[in-house]
N, C-alpha and C positions, 0 to 999 in steps of 0.2 A: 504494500500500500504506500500511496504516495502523498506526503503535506505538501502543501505552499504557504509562506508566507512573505507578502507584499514590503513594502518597504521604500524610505523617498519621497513622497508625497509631500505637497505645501502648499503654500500661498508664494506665489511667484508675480512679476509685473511682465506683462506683452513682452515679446523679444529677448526673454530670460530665459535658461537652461536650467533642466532638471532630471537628475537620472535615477529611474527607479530601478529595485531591485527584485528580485523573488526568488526567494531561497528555499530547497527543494531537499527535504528529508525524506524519511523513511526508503523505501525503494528506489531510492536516485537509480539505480544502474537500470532499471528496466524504461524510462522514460525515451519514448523514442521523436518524440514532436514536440513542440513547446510554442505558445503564442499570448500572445496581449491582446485583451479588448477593454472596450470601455464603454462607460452607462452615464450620459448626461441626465440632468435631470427630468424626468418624464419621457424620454426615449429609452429605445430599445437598447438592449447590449451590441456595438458593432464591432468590426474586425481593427486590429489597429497593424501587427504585424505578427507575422510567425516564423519559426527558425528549423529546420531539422537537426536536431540534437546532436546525432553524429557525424554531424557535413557542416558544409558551408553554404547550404539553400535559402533564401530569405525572400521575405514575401512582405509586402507593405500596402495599406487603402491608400489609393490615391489622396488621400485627404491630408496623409502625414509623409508622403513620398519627400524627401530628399532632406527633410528637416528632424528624423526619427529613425533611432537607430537600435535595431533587436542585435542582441551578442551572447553568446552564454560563456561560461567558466566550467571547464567538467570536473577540472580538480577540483574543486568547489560546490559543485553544485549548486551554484544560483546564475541566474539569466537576468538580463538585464535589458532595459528600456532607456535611450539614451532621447531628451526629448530637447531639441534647440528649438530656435525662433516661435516660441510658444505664441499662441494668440489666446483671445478669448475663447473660443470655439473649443479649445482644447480641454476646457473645463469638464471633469466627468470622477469616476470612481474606476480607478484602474484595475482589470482581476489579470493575473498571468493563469495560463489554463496548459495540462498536459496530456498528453497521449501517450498511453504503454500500449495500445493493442495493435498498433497497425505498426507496416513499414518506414522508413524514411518519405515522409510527401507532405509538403504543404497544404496547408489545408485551413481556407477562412470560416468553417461553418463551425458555431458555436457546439453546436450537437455534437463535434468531432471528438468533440475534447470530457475528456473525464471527471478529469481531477483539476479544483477551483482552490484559488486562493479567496479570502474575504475582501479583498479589496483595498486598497490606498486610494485619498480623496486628492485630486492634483486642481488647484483653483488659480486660475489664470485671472488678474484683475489687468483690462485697459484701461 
């Protein structure tokens, strides 16, 4: 069985960097996908980025492309959310989520994924 927990989150200004983290216990070695999403308030949970575990594959919503950066650490076991030129829009509750049951494959659909962390609140003021 696998934990997450979240880590990083703030109060930040527009154009401010913040990097979260999500640290990964119990069965780390069986974790084969890993991904971030996030939950504004009164929307849905969406895709934000996702990594395969034991590669170098990475997947981003166009929303955060070129300013958000997925990375993991396997000595370590924590993955990581690298977030630059934040705006307001960015404002939400961040969950990192994993997959043990399948192959290495990218993968944006929430359903994919197993195992939830509770989440970190990341609040963008303009």
């Amino acid at each position: 069985q696998v934990q997450l927990v979240e880590s990083g989150g703030g109060l930040v200004q527009a154009g401010e960097s913040l990097r979260l983290s999500c640290a990964i216990s119990g069965r780390s070695d069986s974790v084969a996908n890993m991904a971030w999403f996030r939950r504004a308030q009164g929307e849905e949970r969406k895709f934000v980025a996702a990594i395969v575990w034991h590669g170098q594959s990475t997947a981003y919503a166009d929303a955060v492309k070129g300013r958000f950066t997925i990375s993991r650490d396997k000595a370590t076991s924590t993955a990581y959310l690298q977030m630059d030129s934040l705006r307001s829009e960015d404002t939400a509750v961040y969950y990192c989520a994993t997959d043990s049951t399948r192959g290495p494959v990218l993968m944006r659909r929430s359903q994919a994924y197993e195992t939830w962390g509770r989440g970190t609140q990341v609040t963008v003021s303009s």
